[in-house]
C-alpha positions in Angstrom: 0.0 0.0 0.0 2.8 2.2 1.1 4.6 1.3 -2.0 1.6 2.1 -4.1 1.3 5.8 -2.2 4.5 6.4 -3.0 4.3 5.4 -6.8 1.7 7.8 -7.2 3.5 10.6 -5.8 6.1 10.0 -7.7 3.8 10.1 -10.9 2.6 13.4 -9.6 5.9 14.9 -9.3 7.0 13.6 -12.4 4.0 15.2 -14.0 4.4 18.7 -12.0 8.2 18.7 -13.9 7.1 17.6 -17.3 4.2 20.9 -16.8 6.9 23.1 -15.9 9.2 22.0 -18.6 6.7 22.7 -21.1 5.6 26.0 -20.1 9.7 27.1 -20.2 10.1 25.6 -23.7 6.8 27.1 -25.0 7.7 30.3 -23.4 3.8 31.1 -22.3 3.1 34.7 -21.8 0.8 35.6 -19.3 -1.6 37.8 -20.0 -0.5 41.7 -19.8 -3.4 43.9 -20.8 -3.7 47.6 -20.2 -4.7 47.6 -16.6 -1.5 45.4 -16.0 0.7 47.9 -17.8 -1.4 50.8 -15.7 -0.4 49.5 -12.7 3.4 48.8 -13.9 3.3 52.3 -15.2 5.8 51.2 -18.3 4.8 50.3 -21.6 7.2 48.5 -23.9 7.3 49.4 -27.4 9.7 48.3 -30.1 10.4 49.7 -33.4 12.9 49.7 -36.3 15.7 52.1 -37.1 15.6 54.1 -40.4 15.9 57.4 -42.2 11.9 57.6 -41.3 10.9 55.9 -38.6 13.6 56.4 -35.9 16.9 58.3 -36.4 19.4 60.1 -34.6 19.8 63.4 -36.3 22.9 65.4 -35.0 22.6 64.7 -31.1 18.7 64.4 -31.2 16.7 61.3 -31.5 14.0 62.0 -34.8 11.9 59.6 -36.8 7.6 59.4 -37.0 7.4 56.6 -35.0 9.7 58.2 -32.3 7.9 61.2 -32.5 4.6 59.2 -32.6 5.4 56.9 -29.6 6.4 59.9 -27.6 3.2 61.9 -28.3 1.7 58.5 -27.1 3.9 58.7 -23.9 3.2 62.2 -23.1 -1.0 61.8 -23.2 -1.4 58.3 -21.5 1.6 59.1 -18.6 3.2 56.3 -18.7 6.9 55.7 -19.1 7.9 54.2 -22.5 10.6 52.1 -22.7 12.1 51.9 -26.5 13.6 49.0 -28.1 15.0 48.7 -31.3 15.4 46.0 -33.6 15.2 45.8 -37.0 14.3 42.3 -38.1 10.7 42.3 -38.2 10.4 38.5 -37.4 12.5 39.4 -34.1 9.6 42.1 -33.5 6.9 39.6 -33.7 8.6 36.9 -31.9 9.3 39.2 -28.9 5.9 40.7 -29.0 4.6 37.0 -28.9 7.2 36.0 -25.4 5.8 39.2 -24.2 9.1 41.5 -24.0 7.3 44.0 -25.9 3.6 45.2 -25.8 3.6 46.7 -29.3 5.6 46.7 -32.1 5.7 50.5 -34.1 6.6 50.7 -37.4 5.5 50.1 -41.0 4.2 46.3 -40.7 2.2 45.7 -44.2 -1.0 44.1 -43.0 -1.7 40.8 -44.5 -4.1 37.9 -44.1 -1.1 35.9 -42.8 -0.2 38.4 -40.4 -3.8 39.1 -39.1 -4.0 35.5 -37.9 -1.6 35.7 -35.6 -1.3 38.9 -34.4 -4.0 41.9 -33.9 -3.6 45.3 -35.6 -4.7 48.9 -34.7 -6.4 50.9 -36.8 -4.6 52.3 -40.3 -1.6 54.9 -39.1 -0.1 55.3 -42.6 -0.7 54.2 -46.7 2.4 52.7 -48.4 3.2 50.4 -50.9 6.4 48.3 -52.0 8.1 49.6 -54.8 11.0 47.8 -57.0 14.6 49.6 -56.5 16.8 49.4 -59.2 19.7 51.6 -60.9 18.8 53.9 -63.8 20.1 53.4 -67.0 22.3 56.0 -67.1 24.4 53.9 -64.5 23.5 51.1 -65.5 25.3 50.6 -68.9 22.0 52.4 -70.5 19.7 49.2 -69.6 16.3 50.7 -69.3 14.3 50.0 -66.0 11.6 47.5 -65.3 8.4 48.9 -65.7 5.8 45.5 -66.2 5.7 42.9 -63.4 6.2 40.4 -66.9 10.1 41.9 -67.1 10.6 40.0 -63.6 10.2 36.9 -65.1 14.2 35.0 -63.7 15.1 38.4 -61.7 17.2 38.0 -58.8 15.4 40.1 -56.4 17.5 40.7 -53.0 15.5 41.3 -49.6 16.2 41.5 -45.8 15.6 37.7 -43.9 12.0 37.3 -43.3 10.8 40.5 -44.8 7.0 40.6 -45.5 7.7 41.6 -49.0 8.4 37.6 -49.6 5.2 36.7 -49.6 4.3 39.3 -52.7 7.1 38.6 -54.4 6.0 35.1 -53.9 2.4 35.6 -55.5 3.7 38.1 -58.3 5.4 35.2 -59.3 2.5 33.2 -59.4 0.8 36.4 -61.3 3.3 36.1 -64.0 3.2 32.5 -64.4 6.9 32.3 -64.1 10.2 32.3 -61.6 11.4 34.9 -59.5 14.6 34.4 -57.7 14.4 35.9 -54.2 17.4 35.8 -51.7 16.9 36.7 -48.0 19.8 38.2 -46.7 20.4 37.9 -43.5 23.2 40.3 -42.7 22.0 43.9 -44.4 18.2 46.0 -43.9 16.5 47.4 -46.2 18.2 50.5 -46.6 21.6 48.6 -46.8 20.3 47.0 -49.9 19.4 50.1 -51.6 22.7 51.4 -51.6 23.8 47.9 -52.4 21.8 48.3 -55.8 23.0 51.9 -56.3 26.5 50.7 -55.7 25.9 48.2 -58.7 26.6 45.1 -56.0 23.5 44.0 -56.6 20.3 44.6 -59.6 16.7 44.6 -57.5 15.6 45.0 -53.8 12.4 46.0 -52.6 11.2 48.5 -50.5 8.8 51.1 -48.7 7.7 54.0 -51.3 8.3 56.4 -48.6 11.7 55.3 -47.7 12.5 54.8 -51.0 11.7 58.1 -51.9 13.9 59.5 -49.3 16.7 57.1 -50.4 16.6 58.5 -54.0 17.0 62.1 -52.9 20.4 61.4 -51.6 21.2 58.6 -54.1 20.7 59.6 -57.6 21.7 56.3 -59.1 18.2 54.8 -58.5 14.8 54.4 -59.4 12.1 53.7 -57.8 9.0 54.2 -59.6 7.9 50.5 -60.5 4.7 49.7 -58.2 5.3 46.0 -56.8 2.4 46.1 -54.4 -0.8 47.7 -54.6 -1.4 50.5 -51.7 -1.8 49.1 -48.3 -2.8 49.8 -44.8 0.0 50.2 -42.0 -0.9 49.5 -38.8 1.0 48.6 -35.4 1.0 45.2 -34.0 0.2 43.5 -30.7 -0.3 40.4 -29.1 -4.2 39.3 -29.2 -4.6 38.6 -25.4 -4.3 42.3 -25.1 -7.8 43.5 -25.9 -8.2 46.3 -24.1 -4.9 47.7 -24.8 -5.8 47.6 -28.9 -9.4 49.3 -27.9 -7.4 52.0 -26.0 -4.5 52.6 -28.6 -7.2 52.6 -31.6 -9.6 55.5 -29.4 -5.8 57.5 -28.9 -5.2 56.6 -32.9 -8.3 58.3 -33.9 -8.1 61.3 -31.8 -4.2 62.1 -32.3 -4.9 61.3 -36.0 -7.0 64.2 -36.4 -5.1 66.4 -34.5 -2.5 69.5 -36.0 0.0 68.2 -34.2 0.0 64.6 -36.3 -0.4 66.3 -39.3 2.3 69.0 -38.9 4.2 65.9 -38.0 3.1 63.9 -40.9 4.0 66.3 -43.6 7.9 66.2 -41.7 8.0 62.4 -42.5 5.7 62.1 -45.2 
């Protein structure tokens, strides 16, 4: 009997460990909604670095999403604690363990996305646009203008980058191969000086960062639509409900505000 007692506790403990071990591996996140950041007083927001979205200008700190997040800071009082990282899946993944609360920065809302994670309301319109040299440095080969011309392209983009998954259906659209390489070492904006540089022929990229690359780099175009215009939105984990309902009702206040548009124009 004793024997049996003890069998069972064993079991019991056994289990307790296998429950614990799971939870460490799986990395659950407990749920952290607005009243728990409230009564933290911190909200952790990540976002990427770039000419845009956050820069250091001089010995300031710049960017829409800076300025954004801080305008967010200043009406809810709370402190904001920044992070930045640039890979996008890194964003996610740390939204998902529950290091960050939001993620702030131009995420291209897809289907995809929208099952996993929940999305504020629209903070910006932008589209993808094709980078590549102009032809007068680029031994007078005339740029791609019809999504046909891509047809065997070696198209360079950052590891994991959203724009996969539309390069990924244009190919389908064209009913032929495109070559897409993730590169795992160099952003975005690396790769647009890459193609100016003539190290490499296509990348892809935000139309408003693009825009701003091609005023300082007059090697390259970047007036070939890849994607049609979407919505831009931030992103947070979807046990935070109340959070999303309170950031939207900010969103659409501060949206039409003079501030945000003065601020817009800046950026935009």
């Amino acid at each position: 009997m004793k024997s049996k007692k003890m069998l069972i506790l064993y079991v019991a403990l056994l289990i307790a460990v296998l429950f614990l071990m799971v939870l460490i591996s799986k990395k659950i996140v407990f749920p952290r909604d607005f009243p728990e950041i409230k009564r933290k007083g911190e909200l952790n927001i990540v976002t990427n670095y770039n000419s845009v979205g956050y820069h250091v200008s001089g010995d300031t700190i710049a960017g829409f999403q800076y300025e954004l997040i801080k305008a967010l800071e200043r009406d809810w009082k709370l402190k904001v604690n920044i992070f930045l990282e640039n890979n996008l899946d890194e964003n996610l993944r740390g939204l998902e363990q529950g290091k960050y609360d939001i993620v702030a920065r131009n995420i291209p809302v897809n289907t995809q996305l929208r099952q996993q994670f929940s999305f504020t309301g629209f903070i910006n319109l932008n589209k993808q646009v094709l980078v590549q040299r102009k032809p007068e440095f680029n031994s007078s080969v005339a740029p791609i203008r019809q999504h046909l011309n891509l047809a065997k392209k070696v198209i360079h983009v950052h590891k994991d980058s959203p724009v996969i998954l539309r390069l990924q259906n244009l190919s389908h659209e064209i009913g032929d191969t495109i070559f897409v390489i993730e590169n795992e070492v160099y952003e975005t904006e690396q790769l647009v000086m890459m193609v100016a540089a003539g190290d490499i022929d296509f990348t892809v990229c935000d139309e408003v960062v693009a825009k701003q690359l091609a005023a300082q780099l007059p090697e390259i175009d970047v007036d070939t639509d890849i994607s049609f215009t979407q919505l831009e939105s931030w992103a947070l984990r979807k046990d935070s409900p109340v959070l999303l309902d309170s950031l939207n009702s900010w969103l659409q206040r501060f949206r039409n505000s003079d501030e945000f548009k003065k601020m817009y124009e800046r950026y935009y």
